[in-house]
N, C-alpha and C positions, 0 to 999 in steps of 0.2 A: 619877794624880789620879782616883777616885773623882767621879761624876753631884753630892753633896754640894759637894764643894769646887769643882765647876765652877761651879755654879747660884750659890753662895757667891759665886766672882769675878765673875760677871754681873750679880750684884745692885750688887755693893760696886762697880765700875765704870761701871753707869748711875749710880747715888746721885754718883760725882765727876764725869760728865759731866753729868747735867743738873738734878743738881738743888743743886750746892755753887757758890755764884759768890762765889768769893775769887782774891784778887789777891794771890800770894806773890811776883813779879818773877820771880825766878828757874825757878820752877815752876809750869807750867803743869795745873793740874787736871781739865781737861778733856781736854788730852793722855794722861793718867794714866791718868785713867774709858775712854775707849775701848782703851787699852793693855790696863785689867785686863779689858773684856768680850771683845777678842780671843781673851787666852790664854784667859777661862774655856770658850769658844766653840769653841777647838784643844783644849782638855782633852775637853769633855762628847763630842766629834765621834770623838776617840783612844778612849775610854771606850768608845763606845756601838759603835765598830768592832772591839774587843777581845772587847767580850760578846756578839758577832753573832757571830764567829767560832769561839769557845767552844761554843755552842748548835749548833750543827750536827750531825747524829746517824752517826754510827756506823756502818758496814756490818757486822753480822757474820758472819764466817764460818761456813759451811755445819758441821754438827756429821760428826765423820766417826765410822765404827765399823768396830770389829777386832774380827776372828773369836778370844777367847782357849781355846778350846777345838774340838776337833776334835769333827763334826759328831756326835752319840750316835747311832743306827740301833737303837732296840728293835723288835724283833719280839711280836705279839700276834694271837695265834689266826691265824695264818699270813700275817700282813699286817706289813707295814713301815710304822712309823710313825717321820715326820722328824722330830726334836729339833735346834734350833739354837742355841747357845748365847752372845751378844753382848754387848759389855761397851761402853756408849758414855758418852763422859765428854763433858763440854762443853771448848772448849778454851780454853789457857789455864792448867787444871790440871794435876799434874803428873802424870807415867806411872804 
């Protein structure tokens, strides 16, 4: 049950509690109107506990990275220079 159709039974169950005074014998309308603001009242409460639980954020995991290439080692004018070459994907995707 959707905030809409709660709000809906809370209305439409004040409206038979207090504001309808008829007298069916058998059926009490007052009884009714607090009946339906009840459930609307366990609806809106389930609803509103569903989408608090929903919202809640995520941790995610740390990005990892692999070495796909062995480290390159050029030489220039008699100096070593390190090349490293890393491939990092977010995860989640695939290899």
């Amino acid at each position: 049950m959707g905030i809409g159709a709660s709000i809906f039974l809370i209305a439409l169950g004040a409206i038979f509690a207090f504001a309808i005074d008829a007298n069916l014998g058998w059926l009490n309308l007052n009884v009714v109107g607090w009946v339906l603001m009840l459930a609307g009242l366990v609806g809106l409460l389930t609803t509103l506990y569903f989408w608090n639980n929903r919202r809640r954020t995520v941790v995610a995991a740390p990005v990892r990275e692999r070495v796909v290439a062995q480290p390159v080692v050029p030489v220039q004018d008699d100096r070593i220079v390190r090349e490293e070459v890393r491939e990092v994907r977010r995860p989640g995707y695939p290899a």
